[in-house]
MDAnalysis code that builds the backbone (N, CA, C; Angstrom):
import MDAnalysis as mda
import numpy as np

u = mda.Universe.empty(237, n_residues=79, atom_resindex=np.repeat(np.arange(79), 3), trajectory=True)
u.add_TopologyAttr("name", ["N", "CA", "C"] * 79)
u.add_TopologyAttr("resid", np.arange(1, 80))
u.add_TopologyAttr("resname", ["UNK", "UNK", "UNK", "UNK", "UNK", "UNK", "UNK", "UNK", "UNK", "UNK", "UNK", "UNK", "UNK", "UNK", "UNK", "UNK", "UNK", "UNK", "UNK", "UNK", "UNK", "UNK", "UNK", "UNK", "UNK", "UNK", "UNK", "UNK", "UNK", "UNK", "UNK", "UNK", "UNK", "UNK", "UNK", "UNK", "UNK", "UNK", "UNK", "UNK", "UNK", "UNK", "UNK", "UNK", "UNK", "UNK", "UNK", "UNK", "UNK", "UNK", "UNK", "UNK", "UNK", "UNK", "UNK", "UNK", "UNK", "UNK", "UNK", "UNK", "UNK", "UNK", "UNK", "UNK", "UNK", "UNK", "UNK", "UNK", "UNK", "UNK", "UNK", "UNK", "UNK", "UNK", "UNK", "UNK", "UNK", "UNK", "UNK"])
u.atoms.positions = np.array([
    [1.001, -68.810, -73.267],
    [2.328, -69.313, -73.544],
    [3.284, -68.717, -72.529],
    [4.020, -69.444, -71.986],
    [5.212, -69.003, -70.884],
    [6.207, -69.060, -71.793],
    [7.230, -68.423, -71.381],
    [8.992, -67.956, -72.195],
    [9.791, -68.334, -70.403],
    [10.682, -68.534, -70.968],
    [11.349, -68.827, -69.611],
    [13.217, -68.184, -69.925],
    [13.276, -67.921, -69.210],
    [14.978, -66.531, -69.221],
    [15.855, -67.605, -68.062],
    [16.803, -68.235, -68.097],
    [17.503, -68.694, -66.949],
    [18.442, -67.948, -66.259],
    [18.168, -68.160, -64.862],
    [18.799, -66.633, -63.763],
    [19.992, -68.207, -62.684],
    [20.685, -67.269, -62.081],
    [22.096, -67.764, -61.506],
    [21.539, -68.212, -60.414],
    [21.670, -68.897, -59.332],
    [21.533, -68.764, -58.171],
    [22.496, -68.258, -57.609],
    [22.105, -67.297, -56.812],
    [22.954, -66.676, -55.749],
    [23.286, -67.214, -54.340],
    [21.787, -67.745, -53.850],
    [21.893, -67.901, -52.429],
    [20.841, -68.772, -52.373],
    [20.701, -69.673, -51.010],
    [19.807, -70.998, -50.920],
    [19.524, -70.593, -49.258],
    [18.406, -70.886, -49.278],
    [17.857, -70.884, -47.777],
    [16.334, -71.950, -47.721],
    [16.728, -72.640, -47.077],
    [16.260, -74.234, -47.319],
    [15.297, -74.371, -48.749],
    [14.243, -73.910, -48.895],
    [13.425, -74.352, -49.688],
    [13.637, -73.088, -50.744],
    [14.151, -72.205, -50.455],
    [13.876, -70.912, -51.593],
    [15.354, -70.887, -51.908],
    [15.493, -69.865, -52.476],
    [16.941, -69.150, -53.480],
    [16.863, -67.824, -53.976],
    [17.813, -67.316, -53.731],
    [17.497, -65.792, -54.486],
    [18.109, -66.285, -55.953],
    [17.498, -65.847, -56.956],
    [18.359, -65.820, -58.512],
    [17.880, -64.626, -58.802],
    [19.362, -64.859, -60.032],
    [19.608, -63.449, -60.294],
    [19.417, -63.393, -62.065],
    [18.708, -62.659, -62.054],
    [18.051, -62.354, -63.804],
    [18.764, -60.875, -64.714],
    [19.987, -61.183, -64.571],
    [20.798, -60.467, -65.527],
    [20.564, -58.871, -64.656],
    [20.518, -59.132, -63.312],
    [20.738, -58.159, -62.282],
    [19.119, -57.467, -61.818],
    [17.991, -58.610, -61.976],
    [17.459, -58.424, -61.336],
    [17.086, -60.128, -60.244],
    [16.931, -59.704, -58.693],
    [17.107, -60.919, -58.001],
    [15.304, -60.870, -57.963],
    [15.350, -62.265, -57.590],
    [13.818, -62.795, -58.085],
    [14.121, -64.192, -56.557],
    [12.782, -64.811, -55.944],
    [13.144, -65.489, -55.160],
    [12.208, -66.568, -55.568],
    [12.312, -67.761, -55.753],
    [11.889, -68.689, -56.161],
    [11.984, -70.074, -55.078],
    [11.322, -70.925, -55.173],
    [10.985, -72.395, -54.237],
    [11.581, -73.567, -55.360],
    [12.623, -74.035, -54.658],
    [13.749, -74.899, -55.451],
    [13.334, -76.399, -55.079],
    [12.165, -76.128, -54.601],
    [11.837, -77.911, -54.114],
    [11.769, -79.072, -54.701],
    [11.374, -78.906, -56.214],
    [11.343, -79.855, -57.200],
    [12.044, -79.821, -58.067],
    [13.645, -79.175, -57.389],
    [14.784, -79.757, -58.675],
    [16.073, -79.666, -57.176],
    [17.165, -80.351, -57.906],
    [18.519, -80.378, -56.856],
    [19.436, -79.541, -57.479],
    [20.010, -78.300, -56.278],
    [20.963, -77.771, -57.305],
    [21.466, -77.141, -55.700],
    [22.414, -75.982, -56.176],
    [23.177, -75.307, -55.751],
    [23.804, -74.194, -56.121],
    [24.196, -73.306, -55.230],
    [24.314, -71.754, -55.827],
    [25.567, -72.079, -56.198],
    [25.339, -71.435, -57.763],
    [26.265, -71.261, -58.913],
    [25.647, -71.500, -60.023],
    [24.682, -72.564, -59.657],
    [23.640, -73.255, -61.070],
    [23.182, -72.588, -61.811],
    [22.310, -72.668, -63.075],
    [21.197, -71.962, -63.050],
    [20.192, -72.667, -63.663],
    [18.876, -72.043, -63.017],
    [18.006, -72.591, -63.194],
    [16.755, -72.025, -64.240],
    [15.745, -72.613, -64.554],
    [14.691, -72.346, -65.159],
    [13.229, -71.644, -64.494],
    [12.869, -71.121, -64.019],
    [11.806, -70.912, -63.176],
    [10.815, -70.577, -63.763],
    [9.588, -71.420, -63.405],
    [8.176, -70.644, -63.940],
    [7.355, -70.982, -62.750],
    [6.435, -69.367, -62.442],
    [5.048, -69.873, -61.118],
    [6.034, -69.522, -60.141],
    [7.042, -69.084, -60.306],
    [7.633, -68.697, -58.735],
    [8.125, -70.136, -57.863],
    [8.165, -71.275, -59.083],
    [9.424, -72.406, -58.785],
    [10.286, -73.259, -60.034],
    [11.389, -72.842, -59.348],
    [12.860, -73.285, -60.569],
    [12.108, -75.205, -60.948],
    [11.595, -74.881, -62.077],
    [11.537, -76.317, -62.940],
    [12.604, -77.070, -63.381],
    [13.631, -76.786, -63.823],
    [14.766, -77.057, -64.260],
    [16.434, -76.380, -64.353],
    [17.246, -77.113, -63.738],
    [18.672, -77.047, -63.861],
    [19.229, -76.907, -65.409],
    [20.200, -75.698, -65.479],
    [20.636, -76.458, -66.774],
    [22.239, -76.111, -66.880],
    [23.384, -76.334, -67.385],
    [24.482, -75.538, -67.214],
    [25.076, -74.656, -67.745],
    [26.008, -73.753, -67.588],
    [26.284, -72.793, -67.661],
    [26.559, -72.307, -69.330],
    [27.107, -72.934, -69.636],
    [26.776, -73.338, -71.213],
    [25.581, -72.780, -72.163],
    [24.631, -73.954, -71.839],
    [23.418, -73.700, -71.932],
    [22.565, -72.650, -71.741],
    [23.025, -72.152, -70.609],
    [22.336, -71.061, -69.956],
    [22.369, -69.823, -70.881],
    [24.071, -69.670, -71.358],
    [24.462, -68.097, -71.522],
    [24.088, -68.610, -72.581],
    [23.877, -69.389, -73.722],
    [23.337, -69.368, -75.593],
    [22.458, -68.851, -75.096],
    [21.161, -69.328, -74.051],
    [19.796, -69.072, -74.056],
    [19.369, -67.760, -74.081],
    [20.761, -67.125, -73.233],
    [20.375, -65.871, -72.701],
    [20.482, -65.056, -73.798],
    [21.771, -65.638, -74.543],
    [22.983, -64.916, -76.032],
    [21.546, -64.472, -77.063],
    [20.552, -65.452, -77.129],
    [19.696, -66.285, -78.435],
    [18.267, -65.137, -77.855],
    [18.208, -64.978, -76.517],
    [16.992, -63.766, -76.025],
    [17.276, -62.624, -76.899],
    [18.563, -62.117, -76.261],
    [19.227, -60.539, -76.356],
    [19.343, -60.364, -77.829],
    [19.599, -61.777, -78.909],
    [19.576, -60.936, -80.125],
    [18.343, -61.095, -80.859],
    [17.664, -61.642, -80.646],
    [16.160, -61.392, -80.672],
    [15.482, -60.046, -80.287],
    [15.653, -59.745, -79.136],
    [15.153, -58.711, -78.791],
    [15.790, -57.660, -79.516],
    [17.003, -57.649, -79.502],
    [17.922, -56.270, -80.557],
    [17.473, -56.788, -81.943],
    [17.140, -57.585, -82.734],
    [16.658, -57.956, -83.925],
    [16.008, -56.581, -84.608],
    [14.936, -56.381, -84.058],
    [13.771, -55.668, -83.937],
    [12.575, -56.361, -84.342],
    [12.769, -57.363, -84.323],
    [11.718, -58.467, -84.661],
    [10.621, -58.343, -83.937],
    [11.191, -58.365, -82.203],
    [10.125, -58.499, -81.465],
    [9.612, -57.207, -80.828],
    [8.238, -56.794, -80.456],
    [7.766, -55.875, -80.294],
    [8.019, -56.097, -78.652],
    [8.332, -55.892, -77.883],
    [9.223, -55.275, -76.862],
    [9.483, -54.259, -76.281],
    [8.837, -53.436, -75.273],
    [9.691, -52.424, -74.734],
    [10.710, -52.364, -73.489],
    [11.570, -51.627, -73.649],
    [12.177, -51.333, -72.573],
    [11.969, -50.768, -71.457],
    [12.923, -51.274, -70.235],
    [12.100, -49.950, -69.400],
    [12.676, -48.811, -69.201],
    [12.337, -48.149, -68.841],
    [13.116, -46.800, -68.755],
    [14.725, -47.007, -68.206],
])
């Protein structure tokens, strides 16, 4: 099973992008979706599957973080 976290784009250099995952940057191959830095996207396999907007994005992120603080999920942190 894949989980997917949506990260910002920062920066575009033809086929790749740096995004940014709640301050960690990750570089991904944007070839099979259209977007632009500001977006954010979905990435799985080391390429952004899907656009979604900003909206969207931060519930997804809102709906992770209280999950994880829940204590529901077994989870660690990192140091």
């Amino acid at each position: 099973m894949c989980l997917a976290i949506p990260g910002r784009i920062e920066s575009i250099e033809g086929d790749q992008a740096n995004i940014n995952f709640g301050g960690a940057l990750k570089t991904a191959n944007i070839s099979m979706v259209d977007c632009k830095v500001g977006q954010w996207a979905v990435v799985h396999a080391g390429f952004a599957i899907e656009i979604m907007d900003e909206e969207e994005a931060l519930d997804t992120i809102k709906l992770w973080n209280e999950f994880i603080d829940s204590g529901t999920a077994d989870v660690k942190k990192p140091n």
